[in-house]
ZANU-509614 format. One record per atom (N, C-alpha, C): x, y, z. Coordinates in steps of 0.001 Angstrom, whole numbers, padded with zeros to 6 digits, always signed. Layout:
<atoms>
XYZ/...
</atoms>
This chain:
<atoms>
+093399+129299+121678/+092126+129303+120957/+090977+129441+121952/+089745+129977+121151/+089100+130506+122423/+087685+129738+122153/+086785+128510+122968/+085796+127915+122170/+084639+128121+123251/+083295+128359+121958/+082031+128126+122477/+081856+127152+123300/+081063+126831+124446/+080962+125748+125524/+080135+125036+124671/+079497+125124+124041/+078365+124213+123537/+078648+123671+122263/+079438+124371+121799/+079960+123436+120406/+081656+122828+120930/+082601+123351+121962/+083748+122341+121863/+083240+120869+122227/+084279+119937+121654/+084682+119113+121755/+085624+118448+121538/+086138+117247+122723/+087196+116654+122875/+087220+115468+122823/+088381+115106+121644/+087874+113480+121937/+089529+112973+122003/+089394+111943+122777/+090549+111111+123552/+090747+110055+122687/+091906+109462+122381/+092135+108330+121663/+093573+107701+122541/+093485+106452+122548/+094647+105876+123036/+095762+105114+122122/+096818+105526+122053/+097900+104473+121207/+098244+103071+122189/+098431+102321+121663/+098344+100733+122109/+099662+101108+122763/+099542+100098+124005/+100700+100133+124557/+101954+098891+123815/+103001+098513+124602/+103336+097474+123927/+102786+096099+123865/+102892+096023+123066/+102208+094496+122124/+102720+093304+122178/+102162+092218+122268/+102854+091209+122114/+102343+090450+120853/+102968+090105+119744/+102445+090292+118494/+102993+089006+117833/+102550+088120+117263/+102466+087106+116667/+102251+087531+115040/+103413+087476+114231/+103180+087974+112555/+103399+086803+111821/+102430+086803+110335/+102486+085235+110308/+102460+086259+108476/+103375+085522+107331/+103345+085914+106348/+103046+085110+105358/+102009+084992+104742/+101379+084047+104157/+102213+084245+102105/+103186+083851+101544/+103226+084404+100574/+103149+083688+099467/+103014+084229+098138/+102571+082637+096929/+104196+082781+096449/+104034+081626+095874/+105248+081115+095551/+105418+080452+094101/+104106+081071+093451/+104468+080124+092174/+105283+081115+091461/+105533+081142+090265/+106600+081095+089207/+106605+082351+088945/+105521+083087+088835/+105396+084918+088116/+105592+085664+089567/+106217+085244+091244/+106037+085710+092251/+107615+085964+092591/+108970+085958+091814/+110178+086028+092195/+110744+087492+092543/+109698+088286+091457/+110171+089805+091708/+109904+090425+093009/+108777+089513+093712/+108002+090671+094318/+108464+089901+095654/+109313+088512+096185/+109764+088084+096986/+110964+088467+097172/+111580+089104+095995/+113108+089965+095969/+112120+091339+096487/+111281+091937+096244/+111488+093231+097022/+110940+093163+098308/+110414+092324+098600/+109803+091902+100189/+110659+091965+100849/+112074+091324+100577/+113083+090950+101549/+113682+092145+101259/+114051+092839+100118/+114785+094123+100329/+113995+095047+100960/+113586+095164+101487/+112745+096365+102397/+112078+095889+103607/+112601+094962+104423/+112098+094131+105329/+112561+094658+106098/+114179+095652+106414/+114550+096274+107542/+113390+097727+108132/+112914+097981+107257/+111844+098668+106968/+110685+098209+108174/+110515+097182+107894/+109320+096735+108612/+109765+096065+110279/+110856+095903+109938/+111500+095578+111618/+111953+096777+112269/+112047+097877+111584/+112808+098873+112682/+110952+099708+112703/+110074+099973+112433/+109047+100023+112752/+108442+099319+114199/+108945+098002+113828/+108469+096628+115395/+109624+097339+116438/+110578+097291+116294/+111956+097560+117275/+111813+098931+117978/+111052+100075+117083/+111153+100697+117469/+110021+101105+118733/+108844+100230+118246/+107939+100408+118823/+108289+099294+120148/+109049+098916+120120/+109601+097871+121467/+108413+096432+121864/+107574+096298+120815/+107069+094737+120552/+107820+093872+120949/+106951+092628+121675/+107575+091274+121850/+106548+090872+120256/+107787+090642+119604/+107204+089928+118326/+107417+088153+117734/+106830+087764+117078/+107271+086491+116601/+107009+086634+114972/+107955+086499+113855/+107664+086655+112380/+108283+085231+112151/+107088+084887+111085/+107191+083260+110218/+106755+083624+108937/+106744+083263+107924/+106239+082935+106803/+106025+081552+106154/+105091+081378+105779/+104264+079583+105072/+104383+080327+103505/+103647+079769+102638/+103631+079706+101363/+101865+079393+101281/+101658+079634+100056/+100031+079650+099827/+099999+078178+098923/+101343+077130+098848/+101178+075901+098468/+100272+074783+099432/+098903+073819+099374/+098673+073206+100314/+099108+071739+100038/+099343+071951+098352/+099444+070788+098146/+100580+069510+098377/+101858+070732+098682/+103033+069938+099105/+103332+069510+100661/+103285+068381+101204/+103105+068540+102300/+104596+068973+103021/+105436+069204+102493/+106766+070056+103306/+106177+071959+103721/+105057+071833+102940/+104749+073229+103273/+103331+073283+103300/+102432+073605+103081/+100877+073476+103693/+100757+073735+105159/+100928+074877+104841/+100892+075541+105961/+102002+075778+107119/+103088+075025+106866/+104221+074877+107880/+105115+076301+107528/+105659+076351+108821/+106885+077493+108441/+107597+077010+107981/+108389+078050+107356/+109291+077702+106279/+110755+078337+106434/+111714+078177+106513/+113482+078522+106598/+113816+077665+107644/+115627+078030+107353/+115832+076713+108839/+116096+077463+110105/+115560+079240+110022/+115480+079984+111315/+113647+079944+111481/+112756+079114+111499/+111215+079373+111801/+110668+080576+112044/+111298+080717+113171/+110418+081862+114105/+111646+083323+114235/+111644+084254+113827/+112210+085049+113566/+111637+085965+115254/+112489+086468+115820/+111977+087295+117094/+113297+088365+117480/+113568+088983+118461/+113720+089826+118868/+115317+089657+119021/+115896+088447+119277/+116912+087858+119446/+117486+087278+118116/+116926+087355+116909/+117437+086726+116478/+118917+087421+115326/+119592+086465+115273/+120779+087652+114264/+120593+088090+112877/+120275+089255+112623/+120192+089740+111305/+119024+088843+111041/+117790+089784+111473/+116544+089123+111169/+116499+089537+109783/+117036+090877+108715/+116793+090816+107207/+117347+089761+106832/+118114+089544+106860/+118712+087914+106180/+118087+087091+106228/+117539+086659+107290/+116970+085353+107660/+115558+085545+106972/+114910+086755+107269/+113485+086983+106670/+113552+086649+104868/+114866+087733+104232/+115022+087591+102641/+115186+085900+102615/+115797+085031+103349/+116004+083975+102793/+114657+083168+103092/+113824+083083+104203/+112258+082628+103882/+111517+083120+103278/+111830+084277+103001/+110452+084403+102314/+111230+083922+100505/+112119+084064+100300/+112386+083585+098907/+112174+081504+098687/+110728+081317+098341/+110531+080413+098866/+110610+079511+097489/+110772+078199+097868/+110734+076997+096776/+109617+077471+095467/+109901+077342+094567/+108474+077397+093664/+107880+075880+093590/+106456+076311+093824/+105391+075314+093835/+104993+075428+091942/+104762+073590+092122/+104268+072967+090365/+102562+073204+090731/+102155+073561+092157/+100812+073546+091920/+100252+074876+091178/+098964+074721+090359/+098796+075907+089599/+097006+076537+090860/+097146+076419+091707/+096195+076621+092679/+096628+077634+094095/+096512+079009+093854/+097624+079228+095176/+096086+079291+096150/+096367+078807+097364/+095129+078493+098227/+096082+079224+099666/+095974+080482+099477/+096329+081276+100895/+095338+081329+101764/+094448+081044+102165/+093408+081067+102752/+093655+079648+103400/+093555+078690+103135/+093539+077480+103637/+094940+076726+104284/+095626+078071+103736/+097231+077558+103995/+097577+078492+105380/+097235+079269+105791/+096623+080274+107059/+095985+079222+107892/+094596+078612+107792/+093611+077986+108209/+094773+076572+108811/+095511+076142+108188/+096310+075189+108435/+097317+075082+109229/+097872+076437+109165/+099199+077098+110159/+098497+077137+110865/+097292+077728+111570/+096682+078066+112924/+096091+076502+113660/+095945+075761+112772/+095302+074391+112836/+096383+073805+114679/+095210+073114+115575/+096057+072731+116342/+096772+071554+116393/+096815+070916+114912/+098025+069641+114376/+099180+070650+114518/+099106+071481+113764/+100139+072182+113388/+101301+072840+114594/+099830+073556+114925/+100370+074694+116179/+101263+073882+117514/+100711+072613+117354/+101473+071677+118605/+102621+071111+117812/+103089+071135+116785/+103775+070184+115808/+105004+071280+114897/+104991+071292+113180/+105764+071894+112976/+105604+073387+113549/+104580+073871+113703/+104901+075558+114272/+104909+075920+115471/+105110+074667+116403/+105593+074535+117490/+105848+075847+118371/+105227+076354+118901/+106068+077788+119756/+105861+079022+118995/+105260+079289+117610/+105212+079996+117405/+104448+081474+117753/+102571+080525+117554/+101951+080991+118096/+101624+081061+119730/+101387+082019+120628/+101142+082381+121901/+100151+083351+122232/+099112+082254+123327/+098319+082676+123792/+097730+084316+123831/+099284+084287+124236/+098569+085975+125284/+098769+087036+123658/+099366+086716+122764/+100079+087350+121580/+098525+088098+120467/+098990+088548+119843/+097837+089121+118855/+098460+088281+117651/+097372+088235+116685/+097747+087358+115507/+097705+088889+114240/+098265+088938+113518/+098320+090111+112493/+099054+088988+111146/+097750+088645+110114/+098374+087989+108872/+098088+088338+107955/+099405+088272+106907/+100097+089602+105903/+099996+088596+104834/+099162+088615+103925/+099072+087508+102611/+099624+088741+101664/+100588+087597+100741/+101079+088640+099366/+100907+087762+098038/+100282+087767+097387/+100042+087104+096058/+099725+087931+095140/+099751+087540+093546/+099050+088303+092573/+098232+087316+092199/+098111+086378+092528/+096620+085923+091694/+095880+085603+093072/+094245+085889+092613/+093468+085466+093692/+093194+084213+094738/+092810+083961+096031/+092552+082748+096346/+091838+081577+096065/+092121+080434+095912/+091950+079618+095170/+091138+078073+096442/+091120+078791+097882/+090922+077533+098441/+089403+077640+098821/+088865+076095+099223/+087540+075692+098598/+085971+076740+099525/+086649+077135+101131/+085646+077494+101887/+085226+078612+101388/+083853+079356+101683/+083712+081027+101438/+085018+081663+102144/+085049+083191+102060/+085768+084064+102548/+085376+084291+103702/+083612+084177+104219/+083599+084504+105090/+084007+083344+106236/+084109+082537+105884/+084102+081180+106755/+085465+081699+107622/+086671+082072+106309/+087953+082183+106705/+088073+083620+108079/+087100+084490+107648/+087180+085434+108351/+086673+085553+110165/+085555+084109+110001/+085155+083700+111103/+086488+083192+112225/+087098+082254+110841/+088260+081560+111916/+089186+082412+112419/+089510+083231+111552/+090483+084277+112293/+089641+085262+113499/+088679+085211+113280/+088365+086341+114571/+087909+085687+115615/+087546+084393+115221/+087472+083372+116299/+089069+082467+117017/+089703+082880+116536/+090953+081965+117057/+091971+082282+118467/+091225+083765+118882/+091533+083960+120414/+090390+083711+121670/+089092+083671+120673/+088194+083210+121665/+087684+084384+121998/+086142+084516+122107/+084616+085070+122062/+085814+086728+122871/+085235+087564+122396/+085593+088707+122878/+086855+089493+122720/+087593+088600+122083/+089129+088816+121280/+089098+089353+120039/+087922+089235+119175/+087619+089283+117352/+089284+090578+117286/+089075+091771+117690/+089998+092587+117497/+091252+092793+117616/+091658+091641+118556/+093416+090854+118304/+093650+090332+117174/+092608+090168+115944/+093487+089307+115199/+092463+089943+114217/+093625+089580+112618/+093727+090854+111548/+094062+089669+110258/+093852+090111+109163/+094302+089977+107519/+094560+091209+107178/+096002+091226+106597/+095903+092619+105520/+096170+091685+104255/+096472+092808+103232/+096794+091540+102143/+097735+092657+101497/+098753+092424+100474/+098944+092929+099483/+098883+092120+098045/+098364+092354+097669/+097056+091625+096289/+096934+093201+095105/+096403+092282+093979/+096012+092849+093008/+094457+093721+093113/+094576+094768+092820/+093192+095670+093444/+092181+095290+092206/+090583+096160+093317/+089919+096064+092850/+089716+096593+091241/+088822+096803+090462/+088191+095266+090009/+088797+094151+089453/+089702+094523+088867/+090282+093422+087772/+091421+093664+088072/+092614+093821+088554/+093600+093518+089049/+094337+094734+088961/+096025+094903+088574/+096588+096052+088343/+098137+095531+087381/+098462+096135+086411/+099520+095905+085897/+099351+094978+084978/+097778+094904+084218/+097977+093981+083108/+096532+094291+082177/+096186+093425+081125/+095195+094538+080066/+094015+093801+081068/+092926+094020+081360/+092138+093366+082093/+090970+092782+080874/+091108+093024+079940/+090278+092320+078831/+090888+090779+078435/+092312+090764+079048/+092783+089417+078884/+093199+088459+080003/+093203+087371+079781/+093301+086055+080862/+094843+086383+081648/+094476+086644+082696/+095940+086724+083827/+096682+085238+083459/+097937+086134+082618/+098771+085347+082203/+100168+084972+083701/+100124+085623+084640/+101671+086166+085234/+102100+087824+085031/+101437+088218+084154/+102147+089401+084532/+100985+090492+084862/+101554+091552+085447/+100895+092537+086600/+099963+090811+087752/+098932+091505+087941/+098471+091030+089165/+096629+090929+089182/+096158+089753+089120/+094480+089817+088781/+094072+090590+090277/+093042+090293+090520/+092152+091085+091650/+092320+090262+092585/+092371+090549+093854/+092835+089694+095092/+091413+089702+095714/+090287+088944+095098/+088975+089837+095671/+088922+089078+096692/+089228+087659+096786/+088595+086681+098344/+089530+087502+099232/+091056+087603+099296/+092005+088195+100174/+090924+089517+100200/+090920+090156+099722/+089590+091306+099933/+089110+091308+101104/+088303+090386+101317/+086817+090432+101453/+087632+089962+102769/+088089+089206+103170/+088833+089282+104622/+089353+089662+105216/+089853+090549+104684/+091078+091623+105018/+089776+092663+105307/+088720+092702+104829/+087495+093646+105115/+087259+093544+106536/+086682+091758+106391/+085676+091689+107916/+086667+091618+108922/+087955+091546+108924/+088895+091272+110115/+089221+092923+110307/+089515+094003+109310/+089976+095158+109871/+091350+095163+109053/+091571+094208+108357/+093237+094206+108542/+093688+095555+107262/+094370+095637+106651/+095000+096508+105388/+095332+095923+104514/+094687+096845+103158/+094861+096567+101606/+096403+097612+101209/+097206+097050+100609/+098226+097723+099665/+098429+096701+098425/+098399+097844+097569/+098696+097049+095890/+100033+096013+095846/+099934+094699+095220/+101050+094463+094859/+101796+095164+093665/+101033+095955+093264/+102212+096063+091980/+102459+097539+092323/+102698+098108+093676/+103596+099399+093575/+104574+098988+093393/+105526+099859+092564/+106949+100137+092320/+108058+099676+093547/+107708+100440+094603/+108555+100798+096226/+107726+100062+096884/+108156+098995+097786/+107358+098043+098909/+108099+098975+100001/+108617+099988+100134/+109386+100184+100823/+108167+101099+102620/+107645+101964+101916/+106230+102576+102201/+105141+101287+102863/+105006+100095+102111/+104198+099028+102631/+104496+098636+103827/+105515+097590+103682/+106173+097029+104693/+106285+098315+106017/+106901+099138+105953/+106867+100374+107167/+105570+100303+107879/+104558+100692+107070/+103382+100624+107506/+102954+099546+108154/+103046+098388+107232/+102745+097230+108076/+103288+096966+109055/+104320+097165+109697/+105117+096966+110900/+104543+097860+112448/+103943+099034+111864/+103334+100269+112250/+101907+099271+112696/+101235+099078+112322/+100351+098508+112181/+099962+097010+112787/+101307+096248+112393/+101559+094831+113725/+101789+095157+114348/+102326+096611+114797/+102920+096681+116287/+101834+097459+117502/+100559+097471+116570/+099278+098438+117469/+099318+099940+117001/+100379+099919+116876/+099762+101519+116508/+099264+102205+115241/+099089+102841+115191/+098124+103728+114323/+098549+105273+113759/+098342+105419+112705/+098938+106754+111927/+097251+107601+111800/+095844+107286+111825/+095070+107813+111866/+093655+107371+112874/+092953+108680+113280/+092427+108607+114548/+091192+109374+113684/+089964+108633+114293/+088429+108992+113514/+088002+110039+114604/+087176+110838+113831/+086782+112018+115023/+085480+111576+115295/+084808+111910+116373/+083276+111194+116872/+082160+112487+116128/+082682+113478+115129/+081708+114522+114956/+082397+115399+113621/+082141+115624+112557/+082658+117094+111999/+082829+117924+112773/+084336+118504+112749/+084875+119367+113061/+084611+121188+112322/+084782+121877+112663/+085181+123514+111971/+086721+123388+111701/+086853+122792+110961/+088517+122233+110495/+089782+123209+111273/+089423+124791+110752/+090041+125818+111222/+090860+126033+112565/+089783+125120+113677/+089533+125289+115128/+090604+124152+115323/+090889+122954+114879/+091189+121717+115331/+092803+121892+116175/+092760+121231+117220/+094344+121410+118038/+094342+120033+118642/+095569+119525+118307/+095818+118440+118495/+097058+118260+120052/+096923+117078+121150/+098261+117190+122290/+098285+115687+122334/+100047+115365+122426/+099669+114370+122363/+100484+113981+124102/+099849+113063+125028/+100082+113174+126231/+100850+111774+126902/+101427+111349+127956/+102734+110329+128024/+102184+110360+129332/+102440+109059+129798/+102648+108505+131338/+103977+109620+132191/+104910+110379+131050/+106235+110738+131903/+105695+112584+131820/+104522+112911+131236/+104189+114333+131240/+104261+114288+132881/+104652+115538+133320/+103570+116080+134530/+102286+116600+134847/+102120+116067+136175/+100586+116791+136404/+100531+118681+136779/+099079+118559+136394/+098367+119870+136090/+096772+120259+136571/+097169+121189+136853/+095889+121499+137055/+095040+122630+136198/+096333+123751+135944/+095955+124807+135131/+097331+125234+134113/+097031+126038+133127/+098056+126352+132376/+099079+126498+132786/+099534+127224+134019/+100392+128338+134250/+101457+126620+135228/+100773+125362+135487/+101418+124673+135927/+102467+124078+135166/+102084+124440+134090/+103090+123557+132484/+104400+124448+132739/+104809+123904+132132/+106284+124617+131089/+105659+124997+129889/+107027+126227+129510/+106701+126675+128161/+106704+126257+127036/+105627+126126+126043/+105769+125064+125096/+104744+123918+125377/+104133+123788+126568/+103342+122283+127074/+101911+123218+127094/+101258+122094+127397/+099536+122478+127434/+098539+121729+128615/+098151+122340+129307/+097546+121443+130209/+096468+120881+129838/+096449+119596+129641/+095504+118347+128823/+094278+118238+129549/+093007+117866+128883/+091908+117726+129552/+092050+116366+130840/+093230+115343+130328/+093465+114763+131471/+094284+115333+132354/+094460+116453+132796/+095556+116720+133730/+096574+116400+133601/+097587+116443+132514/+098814+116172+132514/+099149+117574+131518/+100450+117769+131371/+101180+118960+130659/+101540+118445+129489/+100226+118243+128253/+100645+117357+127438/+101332+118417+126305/+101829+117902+124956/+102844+118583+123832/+101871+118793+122658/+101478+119935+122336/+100990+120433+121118/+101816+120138+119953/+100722+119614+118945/+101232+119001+117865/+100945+119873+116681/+101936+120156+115637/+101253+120902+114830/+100901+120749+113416/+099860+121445+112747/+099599+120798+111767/+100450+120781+110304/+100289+119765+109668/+100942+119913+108519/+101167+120856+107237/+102005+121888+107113/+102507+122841+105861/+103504+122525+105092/+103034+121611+103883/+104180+121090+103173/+104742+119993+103595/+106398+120172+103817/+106725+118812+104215/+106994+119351+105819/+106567+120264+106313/+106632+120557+107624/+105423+120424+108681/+105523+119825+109957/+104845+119689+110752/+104342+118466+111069/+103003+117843+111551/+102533+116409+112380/+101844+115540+111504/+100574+116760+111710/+099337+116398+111417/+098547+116664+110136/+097504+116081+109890/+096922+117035+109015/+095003+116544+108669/+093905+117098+108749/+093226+116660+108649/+092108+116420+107195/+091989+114685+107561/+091545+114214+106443/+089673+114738+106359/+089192+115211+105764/+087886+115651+105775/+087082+114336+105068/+087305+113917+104363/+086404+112698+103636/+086239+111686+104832/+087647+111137+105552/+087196+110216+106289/+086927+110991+107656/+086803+112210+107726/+086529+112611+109473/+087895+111870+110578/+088897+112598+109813/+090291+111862+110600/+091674+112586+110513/+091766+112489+111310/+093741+112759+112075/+094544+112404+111132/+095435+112555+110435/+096512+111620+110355/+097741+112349+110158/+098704+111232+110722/+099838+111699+110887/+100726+110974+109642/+100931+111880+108480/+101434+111412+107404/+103110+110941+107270/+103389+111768+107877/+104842+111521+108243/+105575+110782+109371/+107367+111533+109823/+107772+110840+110237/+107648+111015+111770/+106335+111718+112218/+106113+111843+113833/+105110+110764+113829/+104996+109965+114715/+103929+108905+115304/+103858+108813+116904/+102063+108772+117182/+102232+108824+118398/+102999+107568+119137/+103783+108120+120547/+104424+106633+120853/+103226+105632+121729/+103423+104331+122210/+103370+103423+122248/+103097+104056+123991/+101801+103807+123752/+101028+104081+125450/+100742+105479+125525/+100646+106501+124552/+100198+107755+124180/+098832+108062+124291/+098690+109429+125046/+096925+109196+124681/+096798+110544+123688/+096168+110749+122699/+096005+112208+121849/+094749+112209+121980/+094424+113862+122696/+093464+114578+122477/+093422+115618+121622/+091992+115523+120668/+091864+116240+119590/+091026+117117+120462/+091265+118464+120584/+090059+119337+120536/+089801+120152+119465/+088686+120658+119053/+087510+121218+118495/+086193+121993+118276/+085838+122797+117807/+084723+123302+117656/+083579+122280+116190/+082812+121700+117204/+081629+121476+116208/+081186+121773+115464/+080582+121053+113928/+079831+122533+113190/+078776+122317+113778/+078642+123865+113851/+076948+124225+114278/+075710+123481+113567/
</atoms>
C-alpha cells in the first residue's frame, strides 16, 4: 500500500504480557439461580483453557452474594478454596463451588459480599492466601436480581480501584453478568420480578462502568461465548484495540509483532510473507475478515480493531495498525 506522508498513521498497541491474576466469582444463590449455576459450571472449561492458554499465574474462588449467613459472607466457598494452576480437574472443582447452598435470605447483597472477601479480617483469615499482592483482582458477579447492599455503587467502585493502592485503579475490574438495561431481560417488565428471566442489574452496572470491567446478559441461551471471553479478559488480553483517529477504512493494515520476530531494517530483510514493522522487527500481516475467513475486522461506530474470532493477539504482542487519515 502506498500512503500520503501527511495523512499516514500508525498506532502501536501492546497485548499484556503474562499476568498474574487473582479471579474472584461473586455468585447469587437464592432459589430462581440453579439453572444458571448448572450452566456456569458446564462451560467453565471454556474459561480455563482461555487462562491456560494464555499461560496466567491465576487464583479462581467463588463467595455467594449471601451476607447474612456467616458460613458465607463473603468467605470462599468448596472444600478446594482456591482453584490455581495445579489443581486437579479445576471443571469439577469449579461446577461443584459454584453450585452453591441456597440462601433463606431474600436480599442478594453482591456488592458487600465482594467488599467483605477483600476485607483484611477476611483476607488474613478464611481467604487466607488467596489474594496476592503483586496479582490483579478481576471480579465476575452473576445474579438476576439487582444489588441489594446498603453503600452507593460508587462507594463500591472506589474500593475496588482503591484496593491495590493510588496508581493501580487499572489492575482491578467488575464485570457482571446481570439482567440488562432497563428493566431486565426474560420476563414481562410491566410485572414484579417474580424469579423468572432476570430484573436489571443496574447497581452491578454502574460498577462494572467506573472499574472498566464487562457487561454480558444473564439470560443468553449459551454461557459458553461469556465465560471464553471472560477468561480472555482475566487473563489481560484483549480482542479489541481503539484507533487514536478515523481511519479511510479501505487503507487499514494490520502486523502483529513478537519478542521471537527478527530484526529489520528494510523490507527486503524479512522473509516472504513478513513485513518490516515500524518497530524494526519482521512482524506478520494480519488479514481482514471475509465471512468466516480471516483476523480482523473493523468496527466503525467504536473506531476499533477487533478480532472476532479464533486468532488473538498472543500474550506480550505488540499490533501495529497502519492507516491513512481522513482528510
Amino acid at each position: 500500500m502506498r500512503f500520503t506522508p501527511s495523512l499516514l498513521q500508525v498506532d502501536t498497541f501492546e497485548q499484556a504480557k503474562l499476568p498474574v491474576v487473582d479471579i474472584l466469582w461473586a455468585v447469587d444463590n437464592s432459589g430462581s439461580m440453579l439453572e444458571e449455576q448448572q450452566k456456569l459450571g458446564d462451560k467453565f472449561d471454556l474459561f480455563m483453557d482461555a487462562l491456560q492458554d494464555s499461560g496466567a499465574d491465576f487464583h479462581i474462588g467463588v463467595i455467594s452474594t449471601d451476607t447474612e449467613d456467616p458460613t458465607q459472607s463473603g468467605k470462599l466457598q468448596g472444600t478446594v478454596k482456591i482453584i490455581d494452576s495445579r489443581t486437579a480437574d479445576p471443571k469439577a472443582v469449579f461446577a461443584a463451588n459454584v453450585r452453591l447452598p441456597l440462601t433463606e435470605s431474600r436480599t442478594e447483597r453482591g456488592l458487600d459480599a465482594v467488599a467483605l472477601a477483600l476485607s483484611p479480617e477476611l483476607a488474613a483469615g478464611a481467604n487466607q492466601g488467596f489474594f496476592r499482592q503483586d496479582a490483579a483482582l478481576f471480579v465476575i458477579v452473576v445474579s438476576d436480581e439487582d444489588d441489594h447492599s446498603i453503600g452507593l455503587p460508587r462507594y463500591y467502585g472506589r474500593l475496588l480501584e482503591h484496593h491495590k493502592g493510588a496508581g493501580n485503579e487499572n489492575r482491578v475490574n467488575l464485570s457482571a453478568i446481570v439482567g440488562d438495561r432497563p428493566c431486565g431481560c426474560g420476563r414481562d417488565c410491566s410485572e414484579p420480578f417474580l424469579g423468572v428471566g432476570a430484573e436489571a442489574g443496574e447497581r452491578y452496572l454502574q460498577v462494572q462502568e467506573a472499574t472498566g470491567g464487562y457487561f454480558h446478559s444473564i439470560c443468553e441461551p449459551d454461557y459458553g461465548p461469556i465465560v471464553a471471553d471472560l477468561g480472555i479478559n482475566a487473563a489481560g488480553l484483549h480482542r479489541k484495540f481503539y484507533l487514536t483517529t478515523p481511519p479511510q477504512p479501505a487503507t487499514i493494515e494490520v502486523l502483529v509483532v513478537t519478542d521471537a520476530d527478527p530484526t529489520c531494517e528494510r523490507a527486503t530483510d524479512c522473509a516472504a510473507g513478513s513485513v518490516c514493522s515500524a518497530s524494526h522487527r519482521c512482524g506478520h500481516k494480519l488479514s481482514r475478515m471475509e465471512g468466516d475467513q480471516g483476523d480482523w475486522i473493523y468496527e466503525q461506530g467504536q473506531n476499533a480493531i477487533f478480532f472476532p474470532g479464533g486468532y488473538l493477539p498472543p500474550a506480550g504482542a505488540t499490533l501495529e495498525v497502519a492507516y491513512w487519515r481522513m482528510p
